[in-house]
C-alpha positions as CSV (number, residue, x, y, z in Angstrom):
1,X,-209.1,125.8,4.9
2,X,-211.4,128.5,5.3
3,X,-215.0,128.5,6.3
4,X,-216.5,129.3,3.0
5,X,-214.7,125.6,1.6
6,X,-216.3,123.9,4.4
7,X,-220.0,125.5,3.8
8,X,-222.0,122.6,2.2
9,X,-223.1,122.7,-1.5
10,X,-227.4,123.3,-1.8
11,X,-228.6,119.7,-3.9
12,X,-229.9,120.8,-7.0
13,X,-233.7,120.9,-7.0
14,X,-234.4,118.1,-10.1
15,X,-238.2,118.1,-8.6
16,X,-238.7,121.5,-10.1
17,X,-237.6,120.5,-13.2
18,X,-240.2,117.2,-12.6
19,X,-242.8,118.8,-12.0
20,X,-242.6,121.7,-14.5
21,X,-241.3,119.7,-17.6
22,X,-245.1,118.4,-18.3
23,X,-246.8,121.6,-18.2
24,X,-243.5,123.3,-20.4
25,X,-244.0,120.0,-22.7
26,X,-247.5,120.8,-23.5
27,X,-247.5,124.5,-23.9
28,X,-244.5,123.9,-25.8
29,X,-246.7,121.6,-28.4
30,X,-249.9,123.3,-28.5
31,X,-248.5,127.1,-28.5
32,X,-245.0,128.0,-29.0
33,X,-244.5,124.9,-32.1
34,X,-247.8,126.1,-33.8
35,X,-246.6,129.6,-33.7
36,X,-243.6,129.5,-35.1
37,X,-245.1,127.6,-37.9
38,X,-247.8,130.1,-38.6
39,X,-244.6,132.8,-38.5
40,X,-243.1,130.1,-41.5
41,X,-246.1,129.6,-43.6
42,X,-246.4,133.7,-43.3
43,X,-242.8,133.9,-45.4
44,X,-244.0,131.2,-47.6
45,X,-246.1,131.5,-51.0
46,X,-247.6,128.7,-53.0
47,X,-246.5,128.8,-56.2
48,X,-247.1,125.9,-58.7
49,X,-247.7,123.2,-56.0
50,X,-244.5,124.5,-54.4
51,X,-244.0,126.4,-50.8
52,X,-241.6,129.3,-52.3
53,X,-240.2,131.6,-49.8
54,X,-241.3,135.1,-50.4
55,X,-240.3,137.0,-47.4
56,X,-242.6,139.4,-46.3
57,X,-244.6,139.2,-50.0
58,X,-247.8,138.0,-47.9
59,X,-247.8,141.2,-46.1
60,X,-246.9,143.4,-48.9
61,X,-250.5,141.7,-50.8
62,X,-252.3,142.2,-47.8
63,X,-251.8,145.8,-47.3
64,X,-251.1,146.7,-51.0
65,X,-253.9,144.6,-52.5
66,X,-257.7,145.9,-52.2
67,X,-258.7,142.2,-52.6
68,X,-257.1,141.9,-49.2
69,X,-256.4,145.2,-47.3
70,X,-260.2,146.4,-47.9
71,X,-261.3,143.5,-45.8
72,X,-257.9,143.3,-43.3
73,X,-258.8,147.3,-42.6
74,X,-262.5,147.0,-42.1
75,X,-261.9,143.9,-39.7
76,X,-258.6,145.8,-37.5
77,X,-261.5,148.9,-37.4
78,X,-264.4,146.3,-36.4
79,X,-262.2,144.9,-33.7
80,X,-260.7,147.8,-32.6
81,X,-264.7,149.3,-32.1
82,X,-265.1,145.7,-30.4
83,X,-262.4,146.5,-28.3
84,X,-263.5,149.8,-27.4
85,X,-266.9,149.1,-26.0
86,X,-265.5,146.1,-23.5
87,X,-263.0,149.4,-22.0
88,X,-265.9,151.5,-21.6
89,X,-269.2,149.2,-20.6
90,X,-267.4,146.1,-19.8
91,X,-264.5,147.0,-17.0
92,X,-266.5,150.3,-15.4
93,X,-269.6,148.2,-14.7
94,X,-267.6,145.4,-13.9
95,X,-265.8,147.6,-11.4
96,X,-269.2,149.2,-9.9
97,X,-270.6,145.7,-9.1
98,X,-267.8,144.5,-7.2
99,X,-267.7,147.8,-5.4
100,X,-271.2,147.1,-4.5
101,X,-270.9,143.2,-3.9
102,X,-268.0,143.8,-1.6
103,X,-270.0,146.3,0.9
104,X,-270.7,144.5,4.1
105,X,-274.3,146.0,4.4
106,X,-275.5,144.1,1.1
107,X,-277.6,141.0,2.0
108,X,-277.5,138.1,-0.8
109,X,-274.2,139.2,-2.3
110,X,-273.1,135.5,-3.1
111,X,-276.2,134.8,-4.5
112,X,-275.6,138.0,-7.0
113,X,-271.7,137.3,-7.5
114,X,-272.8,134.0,-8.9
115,X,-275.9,135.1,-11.0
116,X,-274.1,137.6,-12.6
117,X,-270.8,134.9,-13.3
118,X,-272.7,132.1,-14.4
119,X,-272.8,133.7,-18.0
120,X,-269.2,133.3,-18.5
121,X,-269.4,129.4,-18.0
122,X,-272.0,129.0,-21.3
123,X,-270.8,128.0,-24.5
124,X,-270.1,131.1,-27.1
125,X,-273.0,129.0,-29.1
126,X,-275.2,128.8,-27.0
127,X,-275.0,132.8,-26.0
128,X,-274.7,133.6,-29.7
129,X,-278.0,131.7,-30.6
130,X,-280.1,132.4,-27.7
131,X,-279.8,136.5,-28.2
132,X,-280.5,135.6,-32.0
133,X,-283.9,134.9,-31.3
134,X,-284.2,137.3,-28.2
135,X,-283.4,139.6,-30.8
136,X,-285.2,138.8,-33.6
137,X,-288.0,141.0,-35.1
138,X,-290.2,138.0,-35.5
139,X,-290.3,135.5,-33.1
140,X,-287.9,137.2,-30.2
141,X,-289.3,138.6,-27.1
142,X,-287.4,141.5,-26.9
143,X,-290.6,144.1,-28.9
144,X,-292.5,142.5,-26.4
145,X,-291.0,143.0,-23.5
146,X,-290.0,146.8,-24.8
147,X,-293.6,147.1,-25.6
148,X,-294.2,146.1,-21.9
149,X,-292.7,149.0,-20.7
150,X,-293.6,151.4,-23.3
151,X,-290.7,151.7,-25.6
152,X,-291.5,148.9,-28.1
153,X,-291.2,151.9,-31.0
154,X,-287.1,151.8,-29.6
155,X,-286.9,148.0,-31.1
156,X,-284.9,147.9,-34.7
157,X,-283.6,144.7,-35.7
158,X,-280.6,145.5,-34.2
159,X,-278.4,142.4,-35.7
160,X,-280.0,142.7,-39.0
161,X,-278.5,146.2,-39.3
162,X,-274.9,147.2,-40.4
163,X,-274.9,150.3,-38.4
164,X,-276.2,148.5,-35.0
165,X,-274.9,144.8,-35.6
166,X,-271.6,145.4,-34.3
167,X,-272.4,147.1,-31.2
168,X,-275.1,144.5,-30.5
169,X,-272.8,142.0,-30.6
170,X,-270.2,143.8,-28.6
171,X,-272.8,144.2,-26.1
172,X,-274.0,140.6,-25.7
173,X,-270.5,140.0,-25.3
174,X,-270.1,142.4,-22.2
175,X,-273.4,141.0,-21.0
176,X,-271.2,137.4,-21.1
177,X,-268.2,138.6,-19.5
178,X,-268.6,141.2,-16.9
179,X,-268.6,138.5,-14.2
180,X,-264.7,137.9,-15.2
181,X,-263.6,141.9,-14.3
182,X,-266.0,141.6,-11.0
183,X,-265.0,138.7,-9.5
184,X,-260.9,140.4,-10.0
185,X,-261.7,143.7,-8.8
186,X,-263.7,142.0,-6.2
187,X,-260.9,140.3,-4.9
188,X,-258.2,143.0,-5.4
189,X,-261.1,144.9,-2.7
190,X,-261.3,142.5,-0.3
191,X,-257.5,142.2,0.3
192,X,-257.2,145.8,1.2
193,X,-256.8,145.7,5.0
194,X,-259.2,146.7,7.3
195,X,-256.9,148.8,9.0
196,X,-256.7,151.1,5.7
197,X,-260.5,151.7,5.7
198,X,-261.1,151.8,9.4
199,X,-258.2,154.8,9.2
200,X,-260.1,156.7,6.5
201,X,-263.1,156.3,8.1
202,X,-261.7,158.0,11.3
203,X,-260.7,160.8,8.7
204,X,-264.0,161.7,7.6
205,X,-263.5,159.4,4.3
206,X,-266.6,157.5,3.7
207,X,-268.9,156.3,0.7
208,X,-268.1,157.0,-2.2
209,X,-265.4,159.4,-1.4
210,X,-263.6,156.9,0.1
211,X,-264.1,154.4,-2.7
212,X,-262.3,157.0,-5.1
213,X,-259.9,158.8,-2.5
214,X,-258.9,155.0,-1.1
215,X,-260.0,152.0,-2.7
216,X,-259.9,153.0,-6.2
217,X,-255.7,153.8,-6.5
218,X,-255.2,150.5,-4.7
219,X,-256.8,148.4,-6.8
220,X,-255.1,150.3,-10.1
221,X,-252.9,147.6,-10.7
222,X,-255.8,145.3,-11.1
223,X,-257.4,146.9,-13.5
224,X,-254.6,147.4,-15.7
225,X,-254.4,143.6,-15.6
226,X,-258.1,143.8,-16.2
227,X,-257.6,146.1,-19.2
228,X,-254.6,144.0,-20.9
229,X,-256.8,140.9,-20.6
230,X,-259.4,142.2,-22.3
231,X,-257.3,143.4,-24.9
232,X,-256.1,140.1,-25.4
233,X,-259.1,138.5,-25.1
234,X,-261.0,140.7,-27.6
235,X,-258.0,140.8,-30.5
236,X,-258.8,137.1,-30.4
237,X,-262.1,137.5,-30.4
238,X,-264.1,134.5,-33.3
239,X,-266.3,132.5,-31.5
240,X,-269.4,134.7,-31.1
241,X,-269.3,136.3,-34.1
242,X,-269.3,133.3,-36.1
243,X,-272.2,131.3,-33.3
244,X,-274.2,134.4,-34.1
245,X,-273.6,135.9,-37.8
246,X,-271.5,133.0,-39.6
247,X,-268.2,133.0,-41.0
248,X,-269.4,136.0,-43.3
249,X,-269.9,138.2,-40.1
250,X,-272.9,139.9,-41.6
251,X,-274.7,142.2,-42.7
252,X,-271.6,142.8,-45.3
253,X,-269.6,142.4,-43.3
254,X,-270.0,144.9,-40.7
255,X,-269.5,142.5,-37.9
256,X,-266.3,141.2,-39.9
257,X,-263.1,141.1,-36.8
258,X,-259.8,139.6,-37.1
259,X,-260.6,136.4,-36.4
260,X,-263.4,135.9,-38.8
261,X,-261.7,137.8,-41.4
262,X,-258.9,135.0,-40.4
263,X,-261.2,131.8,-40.8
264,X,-262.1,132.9,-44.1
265,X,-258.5,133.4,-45.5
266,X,-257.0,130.0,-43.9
267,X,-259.6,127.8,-44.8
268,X,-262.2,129.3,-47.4
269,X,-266.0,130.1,-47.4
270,X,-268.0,129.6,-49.8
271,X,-266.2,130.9,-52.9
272,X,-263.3,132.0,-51.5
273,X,-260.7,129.9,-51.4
274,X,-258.4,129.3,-48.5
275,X,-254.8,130.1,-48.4
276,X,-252.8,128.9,-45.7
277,X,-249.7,131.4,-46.6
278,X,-252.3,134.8,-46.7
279,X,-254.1,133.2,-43.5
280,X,-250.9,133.0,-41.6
281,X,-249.8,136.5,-42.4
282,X,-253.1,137.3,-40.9
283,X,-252.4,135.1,-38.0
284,X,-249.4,137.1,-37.2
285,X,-250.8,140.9,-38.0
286,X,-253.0,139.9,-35.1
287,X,-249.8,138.3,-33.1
288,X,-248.2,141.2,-33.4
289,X,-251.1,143.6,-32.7
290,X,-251.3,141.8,-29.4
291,X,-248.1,141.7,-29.0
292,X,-247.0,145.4,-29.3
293,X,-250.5,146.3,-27.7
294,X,-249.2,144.3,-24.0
295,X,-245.8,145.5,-24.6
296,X,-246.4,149.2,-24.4
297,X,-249.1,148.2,-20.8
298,X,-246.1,146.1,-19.7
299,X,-243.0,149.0,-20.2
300,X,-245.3,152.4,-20.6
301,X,-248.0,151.7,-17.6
302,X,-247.2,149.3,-15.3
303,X,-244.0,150.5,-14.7
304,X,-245.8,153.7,-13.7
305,X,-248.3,152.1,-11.4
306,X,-247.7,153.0,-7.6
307,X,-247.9,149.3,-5.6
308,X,-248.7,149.3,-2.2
309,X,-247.5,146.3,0.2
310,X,-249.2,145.9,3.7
C-alpha cells in the first residue's frame, strides 16, 4: 500500500453549494430565464393570433424597414453620443476629484466625498424633474442665476432644443453619477503603498508629475473597469430620459436612446402599437451591442493592461 492510498479523501464542500444556490436561484429567475425568452420572442412573429417562428425576420424589418431602422439608427447614434460624453466629462472629472480627495493636505475631504456621492442615491425622477424646472425658461432659476453672474444672454432653453437636448441630458446625468468613478478611483489610490510614493518622492517625483509618472499606470486597471461600466450602464440607459422628456424622448425625438426607442416598440405609445416580437429584437440589438462592446475590453484591453501586486 503506498502512501498516496493511505492520504485521506478532502469532504466535499456541500456548504458552498448552500450558500450559493439562493443567490444562483434568483439571478437565474430574474436574468438568465427572462433573457432567453426575449432571445425566443425575437425569432417569433405574430401572425393571425399565432406566434410563427420567423427566424431572424424581426431583424431583417428592423434594419430593412424605414418604419423601424430610421428610428433604431437615430436611437444607436443618440446613445452612442450619450455614451460618449460620460467617457469624456464623466470618468476624467471623476478621476480629478478623487485625485484631489485622496491628498492628505485637503481638510473636509469626507465631507466633499459624500456631497458630491449623495446624487447617485436619488431616484432617476426625482433628478429628471428637478433640472426640468432648474432648466426651464419660465419658472427655472437657472437665467437667474446666469444673469447673476453676467451671462444670462448664454441661457437657451436647452431641453426644449433638438440640437442641445441631448447633451443636456447627458450632462445632468454626469452631474448624477460622477460620485460612482470617484469613490473607485479613490479607492484604487488609496491602496497604492506608501512605500511606492515615499520612493518617488525621494526621486524627485512629486505633484502632478508624480500623479501621471506613478499613480496614474497603477490605477489603469480601474479605470478600464470604470470605462466598461459605464458602457454598460449607459447602453441601458431609460430611466432619465423618460423622468425628464417622456416615452417620446423629445423634441422629435432627439433625446430618443435604445431604451426609450425599446419601451415604445414592446409596449406602445400613444398610437403606436406595441409588439412584443419587434420589441424583443430590440432587446437583443442592445444585448448584443453590450455584449460584443465588453468582449472586445475583456480580450483586446485588459489582457494588455500591466498589473502590479505589492
Amino acid at each position: 500500500m503506498t502512501a498516496s492510498d493511505t492520504k485521506p479523501k478532502k469532504p466535499f464542500r456541500w456548504h458552498i453549494i448552500v450558500f450559493l444556490a439562493p443567490a444562483v436561484l434568483v439571478y437565474t429567475a430574474i436574468m438568465i430565464v427572462p433573457l432567453f425568452g426575449t432571445l425566443q420572442f425575437s425569432l417569433f412573429r405574430n401572425v393571425a393570433g399565432d406566434q410563427t417562428f420567423v427566424g431572424l425576420g424581426n431583424f431583417r424589418t428592423l434594419f430593412g424597414d424605414p418604419n423601424w431602422s430610421k428610428g433604431f439608427w437615430n436611437a444607436l447614434g443618440n446613445n452612442v453620443w450619450f455614451f460618449i460624453i460620460h467617457m469624456l466629462v464623466q470618468n476624467p472629472i471623476g478621476i480629478m476629484l478623487a485625485a484631489l480627495l485622496s491628498s492628505p493636505k485637503l481638510r473636509l475631504s469626507s465631507f466633499y466625498r459624500t456631497a458630491i456621492f449623495i446624487p447617485t442615491i436619488l431616484s432617476f425622477v426625482i433628478v429628471g424633474f428637478a433640472w426640468k424646472l432648474i432648466l426651464s425658461p419660465i419658472w427655472g432659476v437657472a437665467p437667474n442665476l446666469l444673469d447673476l453672474v453676467g451671462l444670462k444672454s448664454l441661457f437657451t432653453p436647452w431641453l426644449g432644443k433638438e440640437e442641445h437636448a441631448l447633451t443636456a441630458l447627458s450632462l445632468i446625468s454626469v452631474w448624477q453619477f460622477v460620485g460612482i468613478p470617484m469613490m473607485l478611483i479613490y479607492a484604487a489610490l488609496l491602496s497604492i503603498p506608501d512605500e511606492v510614493i515615499e520612493a518617488a518622492e525621494c526621486d524627485g517625483v512629486t505633484g502632478m508629475s508624480q500623479f501621471w509618472k506613478i499613480r496614474l499606470p497603477l490605477i489603469l486597471p480601474a479605470i478600464g473597469i470604470i470605462s466598461v461600466l459605464t458602457f454598460v450602464a449607459n447602453f441601458n440607459a431609460f430611466d432619465l430620459i423618460y423622468s425628464a422628456q417622456g416615452a417620446l424622448a423629445g423634441p422629435n425625438y432627439s433625446t430618443d436612446i435604445l431604451g426609450t426607442y425599446l419601451y415604445r416598440a414592446f409596449f406602445g405609445f400613444q398610437l403606436q402599437v406595441g409588439d412584443r416580437n419587434m420589441g424583443a429584437a430590440i432587446a437583443t440589438m442592445m444585448f448584443l451591442i453590450i455584449l460584443a462592446g465588453v468582449c472586445l475590453y475583456l480580450f483586446l484591453i485588459q489582457t494588455r493592461l500591466r498589473r502590479y501586486k505589492f
